[in-house]
N, C-alpha and C positions, 0 to 999 in steps of 0.2 A: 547466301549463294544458292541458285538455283541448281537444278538439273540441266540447263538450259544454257549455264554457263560454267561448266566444269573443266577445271585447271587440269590443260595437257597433262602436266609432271603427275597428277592422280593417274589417270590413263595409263600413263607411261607405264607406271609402277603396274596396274590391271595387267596389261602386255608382257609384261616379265614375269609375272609370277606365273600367269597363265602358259606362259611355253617354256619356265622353268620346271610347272608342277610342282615349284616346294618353294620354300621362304631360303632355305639355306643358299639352292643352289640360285637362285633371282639374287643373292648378295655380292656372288662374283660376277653377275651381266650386268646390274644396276650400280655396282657402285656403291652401296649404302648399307647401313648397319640392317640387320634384324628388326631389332625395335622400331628403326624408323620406317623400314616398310612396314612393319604391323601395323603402326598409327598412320601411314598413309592410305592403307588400306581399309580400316576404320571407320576412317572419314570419306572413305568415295562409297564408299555400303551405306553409311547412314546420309550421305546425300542425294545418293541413289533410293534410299529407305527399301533397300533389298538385300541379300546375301547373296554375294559373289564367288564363292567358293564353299563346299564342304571341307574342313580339316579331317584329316585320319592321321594315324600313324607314318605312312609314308610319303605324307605329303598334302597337296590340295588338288582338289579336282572340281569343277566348273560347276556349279547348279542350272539350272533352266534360265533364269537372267544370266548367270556368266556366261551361257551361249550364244543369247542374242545379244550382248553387249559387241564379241569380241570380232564380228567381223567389220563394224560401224568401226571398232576402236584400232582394227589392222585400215582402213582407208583411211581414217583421220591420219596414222603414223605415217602410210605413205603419199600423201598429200601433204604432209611436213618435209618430207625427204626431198619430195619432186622442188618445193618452193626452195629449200636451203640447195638444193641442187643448182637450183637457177640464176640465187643473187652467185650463189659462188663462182661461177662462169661469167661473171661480167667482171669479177674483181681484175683489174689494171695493174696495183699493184702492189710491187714486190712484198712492200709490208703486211706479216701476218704470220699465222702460224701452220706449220705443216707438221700432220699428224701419222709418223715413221713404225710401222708395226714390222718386226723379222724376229726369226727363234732368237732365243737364248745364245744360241753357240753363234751367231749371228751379232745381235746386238754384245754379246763382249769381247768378242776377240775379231772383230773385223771392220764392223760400221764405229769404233773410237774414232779413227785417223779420217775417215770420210766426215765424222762429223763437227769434227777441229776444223777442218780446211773450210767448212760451210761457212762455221758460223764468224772465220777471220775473211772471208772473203765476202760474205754475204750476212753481217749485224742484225741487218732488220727482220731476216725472216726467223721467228721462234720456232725451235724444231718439238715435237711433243715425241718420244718414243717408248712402244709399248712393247716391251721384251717380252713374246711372251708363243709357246708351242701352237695355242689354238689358232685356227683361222678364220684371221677378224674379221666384219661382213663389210666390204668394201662397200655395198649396194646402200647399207643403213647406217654410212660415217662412222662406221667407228673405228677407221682409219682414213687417210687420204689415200694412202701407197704404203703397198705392199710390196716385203722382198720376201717368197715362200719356196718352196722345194716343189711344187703342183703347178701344172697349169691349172688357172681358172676357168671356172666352165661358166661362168654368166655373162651373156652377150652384151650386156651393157660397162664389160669390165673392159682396158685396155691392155693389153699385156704385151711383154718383148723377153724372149728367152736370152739372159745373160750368159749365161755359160753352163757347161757337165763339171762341178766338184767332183775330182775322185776321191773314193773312200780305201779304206783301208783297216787293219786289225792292228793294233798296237798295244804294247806294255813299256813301261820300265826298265830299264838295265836291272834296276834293285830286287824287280819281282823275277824275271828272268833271271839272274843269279840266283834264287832260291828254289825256284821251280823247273828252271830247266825252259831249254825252248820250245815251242809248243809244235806240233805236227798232225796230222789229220789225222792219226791211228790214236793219239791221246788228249784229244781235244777235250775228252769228256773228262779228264785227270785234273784239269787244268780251272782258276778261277775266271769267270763270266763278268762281265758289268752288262746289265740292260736296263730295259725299261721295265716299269710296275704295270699301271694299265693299260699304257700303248704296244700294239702287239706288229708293231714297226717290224720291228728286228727278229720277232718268230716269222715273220712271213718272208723278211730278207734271207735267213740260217734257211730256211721251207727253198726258197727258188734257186740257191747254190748248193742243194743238195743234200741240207741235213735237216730233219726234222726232227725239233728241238719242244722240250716243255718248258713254260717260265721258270723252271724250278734249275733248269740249267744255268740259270744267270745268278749267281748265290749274294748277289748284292745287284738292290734294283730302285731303278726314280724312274722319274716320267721327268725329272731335270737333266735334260744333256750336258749341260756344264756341270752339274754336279758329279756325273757320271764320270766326265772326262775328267775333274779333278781329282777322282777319287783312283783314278785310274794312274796319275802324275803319281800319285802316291805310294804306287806301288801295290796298289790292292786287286789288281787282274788286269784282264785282257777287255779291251773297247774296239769297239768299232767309231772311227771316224774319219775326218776331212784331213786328207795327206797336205795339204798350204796351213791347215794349223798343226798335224803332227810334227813338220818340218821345221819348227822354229824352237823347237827343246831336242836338243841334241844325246839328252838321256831316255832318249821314247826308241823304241824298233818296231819298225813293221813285222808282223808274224804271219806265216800261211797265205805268203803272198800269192805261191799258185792257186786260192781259193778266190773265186771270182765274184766281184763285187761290182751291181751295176751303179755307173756315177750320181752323184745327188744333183738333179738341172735345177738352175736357180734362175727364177722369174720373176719377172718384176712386174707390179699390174698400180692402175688405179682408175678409177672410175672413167669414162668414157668422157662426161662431159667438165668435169676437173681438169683433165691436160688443156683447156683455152683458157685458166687459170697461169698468168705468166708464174707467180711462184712456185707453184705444184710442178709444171714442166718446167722450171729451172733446176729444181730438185730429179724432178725424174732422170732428166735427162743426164744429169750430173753423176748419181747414180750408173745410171749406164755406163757410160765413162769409166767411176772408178771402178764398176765390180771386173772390167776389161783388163785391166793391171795388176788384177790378184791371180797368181799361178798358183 
């Protein structure tokens, strides 16, 4: 094999390591083991008969080819996009798969029941769903549609605001029985659940008026379910979505005069995917259900 004819999926691999800067973190955008990006990488240096990157300690960083590779290699990537773009907008029908990305707190305790009634009402379309807090790059598929907490700011995205989730502070009967109710004079006495390195929730506690260090939150994830299970447990105080706090009747809202702006929930996907009949069957369906959750 040439130069001349070199396998997208090498590229691909060039593209991720190159805007991941390291092998580990190219593991979670690519999809693929360590070793196997090594040896993919290997093999596009020795058919390039160049080095593509310096290794360090903290990572990889770009050599003089890996600079002039990577703008050739970002138009080839969107020249791939624009064409899967294009047959996908002609697709008629219904058959196929739709690719459903929404957090965590999202994909378990809410889209279950929407995604029952799809797939008894609607067999042929395969649902793909990515549980997952980051947000997916609608623009380079790697979702179809998106349910997020942000509006979208790329004009080629479609978006429709579904509704304001309101939030709330809640614990336990169980933890409350041992700590007592919580109140704004001893809030600091009290146990925290937050996030590790999403600083969501210091900037939420900053805009209602308390400014708070991570060290306040004495048990922490960057998993909201995790959080909010651990919370069921009786192991402190969370913050979340009052239509999931209301469905365990051993949870109490805490500090309710403490003002929490609501979570708006929008729903987006690519611009030219909704003349997609499956994709706007879904979308649209979506719309629908997120309308019937109070």
């Amino acid at each position: 094999m040439s130069a001349n004819s070199i396998d997208w999926t090498l590229l691909q691999v060039f593209l991720g390591l190159a805007e991941a800067g390291s092998l580990s973190r190219a593991v979670a955008v690519l999809g693929q083991s360590q070793p196997t990006l090594s040896r993919q990488l290997v093999a596009l240096e020795a058919l390039l008969g160049q080095s593509l990157f310096e290794r360090h300690p903290r990572g990889l960083s770009l050599t003089a080819a890996g600079q002039a590779l990577l703008p050739a290699a970002r138009r080839m990537r969107e020249a791939a996009q624009e064409m899967s773009l294009a047959l996908a907008a002609r697709e008629k029908s219904l058959a196929g798969t739709v690719r459903l990305t929404a957090s965590e707190i999202v994909c378990c305790y809410f889209l279950p029941e929407f995604l029952a009634q799809m797939r008894l009402s609607h067999p042929e379309i395969q649902l793909e769903l990515v549980a997952s807090d980051e947000v997916e790059n609608l623009l380079e598929r790697s979702a179809d549609i998106a349910l997020r907490m942000l509006r979208p700011e790329q004009g080629m995205l479609v978006a429709r605001k579904l509704a304001d989730w309101p939030l709330g502070m809640y614990a336990h009967r169980r933890y409350l029985a041992r700590h007592g109710v919580p109140t704004v004079a001893t809030m600091a006495q009290h146990q925290w659940l937050g996030y590790d390195r999403s600083d969501q929730l210091l900037r939420g506690f900053a805009a209602a008026g308390f400014a708070v260090e991570p060290e306040f939150f004495g048990l922490r994830s960057d998993s909201q379910v995790a959080m909010w299970e651990a919370m069921r447990a009786g192991c402190g105080i969370a913050v979340g979505l009052q239509s999931l706090a209301a469905r365990d009747a051993d949870l109490q809202q805490v500090l309710p005069e403490v003002s929490i702006p609501p979570l708006p929930l929008w729903l987006t996907a690519h611009r030219e995917l909704r003349d997609t009949p499956r994709l706007r069957l879904v979308f649209d369906a979506l719309a629908a259900w997120a309308g019937r959750i109070e």
